[in-house]
Structures are given as C-alpha cells and as structure tokens.
C-alpha positions, 0 to 999 in steps of 0.5 A: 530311883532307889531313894534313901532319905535318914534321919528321923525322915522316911525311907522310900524306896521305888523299885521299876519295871519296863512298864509301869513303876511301884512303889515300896515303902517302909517308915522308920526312924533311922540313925545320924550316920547317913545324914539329913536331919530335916535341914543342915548347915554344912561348912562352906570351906570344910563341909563336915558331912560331905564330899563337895560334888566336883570332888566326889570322882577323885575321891571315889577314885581314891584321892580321898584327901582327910575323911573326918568321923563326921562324912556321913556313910556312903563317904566312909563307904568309898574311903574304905574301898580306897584304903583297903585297894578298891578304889572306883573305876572310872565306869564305877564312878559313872554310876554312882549316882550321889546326892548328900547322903543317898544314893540314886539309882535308876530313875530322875530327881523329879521322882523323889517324894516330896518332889514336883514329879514334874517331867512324869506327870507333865509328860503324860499329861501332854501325851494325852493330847496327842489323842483328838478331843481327849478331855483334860483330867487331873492327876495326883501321884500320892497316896494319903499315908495317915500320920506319915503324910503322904507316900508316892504311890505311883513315881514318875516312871510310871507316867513316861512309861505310860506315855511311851506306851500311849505313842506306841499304841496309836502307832500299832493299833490306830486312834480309835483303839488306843483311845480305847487304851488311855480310857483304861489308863486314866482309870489305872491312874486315878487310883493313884491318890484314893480319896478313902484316908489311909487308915493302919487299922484298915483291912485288905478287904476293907469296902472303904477302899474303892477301885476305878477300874478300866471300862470293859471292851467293846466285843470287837477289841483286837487281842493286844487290848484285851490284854493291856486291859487285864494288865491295866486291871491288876494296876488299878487293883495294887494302886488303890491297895486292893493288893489280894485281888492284884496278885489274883490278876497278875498271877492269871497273866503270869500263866497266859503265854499269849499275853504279852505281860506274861513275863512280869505276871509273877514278878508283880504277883510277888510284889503284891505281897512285899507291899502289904506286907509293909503296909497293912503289916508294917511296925517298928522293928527291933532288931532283937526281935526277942525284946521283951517290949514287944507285945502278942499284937506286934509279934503277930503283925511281925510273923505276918510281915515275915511270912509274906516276905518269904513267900514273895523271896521265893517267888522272886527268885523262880521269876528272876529266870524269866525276868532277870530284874526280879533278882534286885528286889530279893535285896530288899526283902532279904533286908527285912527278913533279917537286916543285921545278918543281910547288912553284914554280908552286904557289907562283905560283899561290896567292899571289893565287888565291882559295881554294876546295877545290881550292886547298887541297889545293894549298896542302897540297901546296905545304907538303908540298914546301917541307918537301922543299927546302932552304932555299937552294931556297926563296930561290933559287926564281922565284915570288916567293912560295917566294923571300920564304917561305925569305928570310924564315926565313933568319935561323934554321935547323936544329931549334931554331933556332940561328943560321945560318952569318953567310955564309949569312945575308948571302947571303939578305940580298943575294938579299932586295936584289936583289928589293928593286931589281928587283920593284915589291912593293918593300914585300914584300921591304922586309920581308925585307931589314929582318927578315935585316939585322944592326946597320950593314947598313941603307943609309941608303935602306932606313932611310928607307923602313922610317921613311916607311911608312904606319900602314896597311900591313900590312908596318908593324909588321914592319918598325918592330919589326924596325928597332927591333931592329937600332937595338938591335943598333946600341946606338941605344936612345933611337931604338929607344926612339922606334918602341916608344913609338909603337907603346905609345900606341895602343890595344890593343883590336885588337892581339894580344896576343902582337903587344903582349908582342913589343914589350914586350919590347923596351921593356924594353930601351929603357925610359929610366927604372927606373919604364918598365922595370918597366912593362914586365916583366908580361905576359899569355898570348897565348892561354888554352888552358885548360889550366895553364902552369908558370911561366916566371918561377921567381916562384912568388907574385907576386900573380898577376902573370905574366911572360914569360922576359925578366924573368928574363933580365935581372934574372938578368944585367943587374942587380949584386946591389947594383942589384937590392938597390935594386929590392927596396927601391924605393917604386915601385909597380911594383916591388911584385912583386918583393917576392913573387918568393921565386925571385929573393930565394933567388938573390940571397941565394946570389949574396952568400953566394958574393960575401962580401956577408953584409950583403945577405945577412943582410936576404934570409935570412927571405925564405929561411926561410919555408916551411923548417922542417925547415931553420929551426936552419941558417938562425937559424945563419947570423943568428947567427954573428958572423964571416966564417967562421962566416957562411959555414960556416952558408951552406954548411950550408944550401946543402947542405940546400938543393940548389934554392938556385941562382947563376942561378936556377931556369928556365934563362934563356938558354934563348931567346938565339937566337930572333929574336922575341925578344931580351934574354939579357944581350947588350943593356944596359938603356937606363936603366942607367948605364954604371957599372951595366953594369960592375958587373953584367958584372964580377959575372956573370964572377965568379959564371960562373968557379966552381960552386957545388959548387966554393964549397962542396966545400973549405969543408964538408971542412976544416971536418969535419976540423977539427971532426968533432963537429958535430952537422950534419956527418954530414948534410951529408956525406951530402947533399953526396955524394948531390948531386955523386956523379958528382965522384968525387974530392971524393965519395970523400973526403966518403965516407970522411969520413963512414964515419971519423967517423960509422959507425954514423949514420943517415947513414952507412948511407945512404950506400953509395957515392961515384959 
C-alpha cells in the first residue's frame, strides 16, 4: 500500500516486489488541503472534508452532488474529472482505493504505520510452525527514526510473502532444507528494528549499525539455498540500513543469470540508493531550491540526495525492461528531483488518463506533491487541473479553515476570470468563479450562465447552490428561495444524502413560511458508521428526531425569547419536536431569568424540573415567590445548583461560522422573519452577550448572604459558586470569607479550602 498521511504528520510511502516489501520514507510538513490534521471532527449530516464512503462510486462516476472549498483534494481530484467529461469507469472506481484524504494502493490496511501489521506479522509467525520444533521468536517491524518516532521498516507484505515463500521452500526442497531457509530469514528480520537509535548524524559506515546476517550454509546446500541466501544477505544488509554493502549484493545477483533473484537485482540496487538518499540525505525541502535560507550544509545534503536520486531514475528505467514494476518507482523520485515541475505534469496527465495501477501510484504522488505547494502554487500552476484544485480551496485556508485574507481571495477569483475567458472548459472554471465569488462580484454574465446551465451537467448542483448562497449574501432571499425549491421537488432516491442536508440547509434560511422553515431543520446522517454520534443538537429527547447544528444556530440566534415562545406553543405539527427539546427549554428559561421576563419563565420552569429531584425545593421556590426579588433570588439559587444551565445553550454553536458548506450563525436572517422580529432578536442577543452569567449572578448571591445570612440554601450556594468561578479571584474570596464567617463549621465550609 502506497500511503499518504498530511497535515503536520509523515508521509510513508511503500513500494512492493513480489518478494519482499521496502519501505521509503520522507518527513515533511505538508498543507491542509489533503486532510488529517492528528484528529478531525466531521459533520455527521454535511461532512465538510469528505464523500461519505457509500457515496464515494456515484460521485467518482459523476454524480458529484454540491463540492464545497473545504473536501479535501483527492475529492476535488474526482469532481474535476466529472466536469471536464472524465468521470470514473466503473473498473476505475474498483480501483480507487480511498481512505479520508489518502489513497491506497496495493497492499492492506494493516500495513499503515502505526497500525498493528497484525495479518503480516501473524501470519509469518504462524508459518513458522509449520517447521517441527522451531523455536518461538519475536519480531518488531519498525525502526527507531530518532525525533520522528518510529518508521515501518519492513511492512507487511514483507512477512506474508515470506510465509508464502517458507510453504513453497518445504514443498520444493524438503524439511531439513527449508529450516536451513527460515534460519536465514529469522536473521533477515531481525534487522527490522535495529537496537542501534536512529541518529541524523550517523554514517553509512557508521560501526554503531550491527547487521545479523544469515548463517553460512553447510557445504552440500542444493543450489536454490545458496542463492536465497545471497538474496536474504543483501536484505538483512538494507534492512539494518548498511544500504552501501546492500547495493553491492544486489548488484552481483543482478549479473548471475543463474540466480533465480536476477530479475530484481538491479531494481533493488536501485532502490538502495533512493533510501539513503531520504535517509541519511533527507532535510526540509524548499521548493526554491535558491532560497537564501538555505545554508552550504543544506545545499550539499541537497546535491547529494539529488545525485543519488538520479542515478537510481536511471538505473530504474534500464530495470523496467526486465522487470516492468520498476517503472512505478521513477514517479517518486521524479517527485523529488523536481516536485513542482513533476506535480504539474502529473496533473496534465491524470486528469484524462485512465487509471490503471500505474496511474495510481501517480496519482498518490500527485497529492503527495500538492500537499508540499502552497496554495498560490496550485492556482498559479499551468495544468489546468492543479490551477482548478487550489482555485477552488481558495476560499478557506489554514488548519481549521478560518477565512483567507479578502485580497488573497479575490486574487484567486480573478486568476479563476481569466481562465473563464480564455480555456474552452468554460463550464470548469464556471464553477470555480461561482464557488470563490462574495455578494455583488458576479457579473451579470456569469449570473446568466450559472442560471442557464443544464439539469444534466454534472457542475449543476455546484454551481446553483453556490449562487444560491451568494443571493444570500446578497439578502435576495426569495431568488435564493427559488433555486433551493427547485432542487427540493425532485426525487431524492439518487441523491446523496449529505448533497440533500446541504440544501436544506439553506432552505432553512430561505423558507418563506414558519411551517417551510421547520420543515426543513431535521436531518438524517450522511452516512451510518455504525458507531453512535453524540448529538449535535443539545436536544436530547426529540422523538428520535435529529438535527444537524444549524437548528441550534438559529433557534439560539435568530429568534427573540418572545418569537420562540410562540414556536413552542405552535399547533404545527412540525413544531412538535420543539416540544421535547429540554436543552432549548433549559436556555430559554435562563434567557428570562436574566431579561426579567418571569412570566416566560414561570411557563418553562416544570420543563425545568424534571429529572431534578435533588433540586425539586429550588425550583417550587422560585414557582412560589410573589416578588420580583424574590423571583430572581430563587433564579440564582438554581443557577448555582445548576452550573449546565446556559445563555447560549450547550454545544457550542458558533462553532462551523467559517465552513463554506454551510452558512447560518446568525449573520443571514430568516426569510419569514419580519423585520421587526430580527430587531427584536438582535437588540436581544446584544443584551444577553454584554454580560456572564456569573456576572448575573455574583452581585445578587452576595448582598443577599449579607443581608440574610440565615438561610438555609446560602452555604451551599456559596460553595458551589466558589467552586464554579474559583479562577474569579476577587468575587471567590469574598464568597470564601463569607462562607468561612457565617458558616464554619458546615458541611460546606470544610469543602471548601480555597478561593482560587
């Protein structure tokens, strides 16, 4: 398996033979674009990086659905080929192997680094056996890389081959003979994880690196021995990175045409020399290779790495003739020698190519080279391919994906122009102009042929739901309104389901009606993954209906308390759920508490209590109390008590404003909401975001403990408070002495032992 890993990661890379694997490996810091940044939370609804793996063969087929900036590239990869015309052939899609943002080429999962190398390694450890008496032995298939951790010396393959070769062995050559063979191969794999650490300074000849080597023959040793024991010589010699004295054996069986390894000596010869070159010669690698922060040391650790890249191309080349797989290997070095001239030939090449396991391998080391650009490299790249893949990321940049410089943005919208103007793919960089344009940067032109494209094009959906989102921008929401609906009426059976949220998410917006906007808010998950998701939503009994985070960011934001007082008591049947969404109740309630609104309050407080018995007294306090103080001391007792009790409920909504494949977070109005409605709602929000609840609370616990100190609720509520706010230092101390002062010998007290 060909393995490509970004962000901030390692790239690994495995290159296989028939017989045994090695393993190439380069450290690099690489872009955003291809994903995986150590850990990422996707959508459930929307994924905002990928194609939902059940999707993945209609989309490369060319039912692509909406491509927002964010998928990462080997999506873009295939929505490119569906626009311009080269869509995946069903016998393509077999092929392609994807895994998030990677591709795998050739070899299991078990083999990825980091992974448990379980079916290999099991596997030759059972084969083993087959041999009577053979002792137990360990083995560990990774080298110590220093300050990189640790690199998968020899991947899987490496032992299933093995063991396919141990049966074969006892079959051909007896018992006695093959155990002969797997004492060799046990040395061959005890190199696998040298105990010497892995030092940058160390040489090739450095006497530190100590290679097992197969033990020598008996003199009567039938000819086929000899010669996998001179092949299991020149492995133990590459594994234990003695790659000099590798290259020497490999070479000699290279020119034994009775050997039956002859075929793959000068391949592997070759591939001694691209792995010292990456590493014992491996440093960060500028693209300019000119850059003057490059010092004498760098320059001739480059040249090195160049020079022995070079020879190993060639040497590649001559050994493809004899052994055609050698071939795949000259795209990673060419990769090297030159990446941003190989990157875009690569991408001339594959984006009408047909894919066969050559151009995989290709295509694995074209995204391994578009995650070394940046991104002003891709868009100004001459294949059109690279220009269109970083055109349209252009929008979002950086890690997690906040919103690029507005000049640099509009730069990519005018490079996106001009290959509108000149390229005859017009309906390719159509896309890219619509999808980077902001509200009023459409020309009248390009609004018309974003209109006037045909149902069947697969750009379609891309290019109306993007326009749908710029008329919101553009607060033209009844014309927005009218692309959504359009794509809403037709049938769903072949549309993905992500494809489907992604415009019900912007029907939310455009809804004209309360009945069309609540319509819109339930959602079903893109994909069943089989295992549980958290919900989104903070409504945590809805009747099994689910919801995608927009419900929360606009019934948090867009609505007054009074407005979605009216939505809870609505006869609309769509407005049921709202009903049992206890999270959007609990905030409502604290919402009125601090906006003195203790009549909304009073009608959500037994939604409030349920569930709370250890609190029931707090809440039939608060029911009870006949004044405004009173009402509002009881409020901050259960506050208190109550720290998950929020102004802005509970799952952080805010948390996707700066996703394009979404929009929401309460900068676009509500279609159906009058105007007096927004104003309502905004000069709420300000209200509620001028003030903490703590700063609520804080001055109306503390004069009320002053004033009555004999309470039977004030020393558990001073403790609580303290407990919750502890980095407050002012306040906490004063709550502390308080509590120390007027009830030193509680229960509380004695839990509470400091203020900060």
């Amino acid at each position: 398996m060909a393995y490509i890993k970004s962000k901030e990661t390692n790239i690994v890379r495995e290159y296989l033979n028939p017989i045994f694997c090695f393993l190439i490996v380069t450290f690099s810091v690489s872009a955003w674009s291809s994903g995986g940044d150590g850990g990422y939370e996707a959508n459930a609804y929307a994924p905002e990086y990928y194609v939902p793996v059940s999707d993945i063969p209609s989309y490369a087929a060319g039912n692509i659905g909406v491509v927002p900036s964010s998928f990462w590239r080997i999506y873009q990869f295939l929505a490119y080929r569906a626009i311009s015309g080269h869509p995946l052939s069903d016998n393509e899609i077999k092929l392609l192997h994807i895994s998030e943002w990677r591709i795998e080429v050739g070899e299991n999962e078990s083999s990825r680094p980091g992974g448990s190398l379980v079916n290999g390694v099991q596997s030759w450890l059972a084969a083993r056996q087959s041999i009577k008496n053979t002792p137990q032995t360990k083995v560990s298939a990774y080298s110590n890389a220093g300050d990189y951790g640790q690199y998968l010396n020899c991947p899987d393959s490496a032992f299933e081959r093995a063991s396919l070769t141990l049966a074969d062995r006892i079959k051909t050559g007896g018992e006695e003979n093959a155990k002969l063979w797997l004492e060799g191969q046990d040395a061959v794999f005890a190199n696998c994880s040298p105990p010497t650490p892995w030092l940058k300074e160390k040489l090739e000849n450095d006497s530190r690196i100590a290679v097992v080597v197969p033990p020598a023959l008996p003199e009567n040793a039938p000819a086929w021995l000899v010669y996998d024991r001179e092949y299991q010589v020149a492995a133990a010699h590459f594994y234990a990175e003695k790659y000099d004295a590798a290259r020497v054996n490999f070479l000699a069986i290279s020119k034994n045409s009775k050997s039956p390894w002859q075929p793959l000596g000068a391949y592997l010869a070759a591939r001694c020399l691209i792995r010292k070159a990456m590493l014992y010669y491996n440093v960060e690698d500028n693209i300019n290779r000119d850059n003057p922060g490059f010092d004498a040391t760098t320059l001739s650790k480059r040249k090195t790495k160049d020079d022995l890249l070079k020879i190993a191309r060639t040497e590649l080349l001559n050994s493809a003739k004899i052994y055609p797989p050698a071939k795949l290997l000259v795209s990673f070095v060419e990769a090297q020698l030159r990446p941003y001239e190989y990157m875009q030939e690569l991408g001339e090449l594959l984006a009408t190519q047909k894919l066969d396991a050559a151009t995989l391998q290709q295509l694995n080391d074209y995204l391994m080279l578009l995650d070394k650009m940046e991104g002003v490299q891709t868009r100004q790249a001459n294949d059109a391919m690279t220009a269109w893949i970083g055109l349209m990321q252009a929008k979002l940049a950086g890690r997690r994906y906040s919103e690029v410089n507005p000049n640099e943005r509009k730069s990519a919208l005018d490079l996106a122009r001009k290959h509108l103007k000149d390229s005859k793919n017009q309906l390719v960089w159509l896309a890219a102009v619509v999808t980077l344009a902001d509200a009023d940067e459409l020309s009248a032109g390009e609004r018309q042929a974003a209109k006037a494209l045909p149902e069947g094009s697969a750009a379609y959906q891309t290019i109306q739901y993007h326009l749908a989102n710029i008329l919101i921008s553009e607060k033209k929401l009844n014309e927005a309104d009218e692309i959504v609906n359009k794509f809403l009426a037709k049938p769903k059976e072949n549309v993905a389901r992500a494809t489907l949220n992604r415009w019900l998410r912007l029907k939310v917006i455009t809804a004209k009606t309360e009945e069309e906007f609540l319509k819109s808010l339930p959602r079903t998950r893109a994909e069943n993954t089989g295992i549980p998701i958290p919900d989104e939503s903070g409504a945590n009994n809805l009747q099994h209906v689910d919801f995608d985070t927009d419900y929360d960011q606009h019934l948090y934001t867009d609505f007054s308390l009074s407005e979605l007082s009216k939505l809870l008591a609505s006869k609309n049947s769509h407005a049921q759920y709202l009903k049992h969404d206890k999270g959007l109740q609990e905030t409502m309630w604290t919402r009125a508490i601090v906006l003195g609104d203790f009549k909304t309050a009073d009608n959500l407080t037994d939604v409030l209590v349920q569930g709370r018995e250890t609190t029931r007294h707090l809440y039939e306090r608060f029911t009870k109390a006949q004044t405004e103080e009173e009402k509002r001391l009881a409020a901050v007792l259960i506050l208190v008590n109550t720290p998950e009790l929020a102004l802005f409920g509970k799952t952080g909504w805010a948390s996707e404003c700066h996703s394009n494949a979404y929009r929401a977070c309460g900068r676009d109005p509500l279609n159906y909401l009058r105007a007096d409605q927004v104003a309502a709602a905004k000069k709420e929000q300000a209200q509620l975001h001028k003030m903490e609840l703590i700063q609520f609370i804080s001055p109306i616990l503390l004069n009320w403990v002053k004033q009555k100190p004999d309470d039977i609720e004030a020393p558990k509520a001073l403790h609580f408070y303290i407990m919750s706010k502890r980095a407050e230092t002012k306040n906490s101390k004063e709550a502390f002495v308080l509590l120390h002062k007027f009830y030193p010998k509680s229960e509380w007290a004695k839990k509470t032992k400091y203020f900060y």
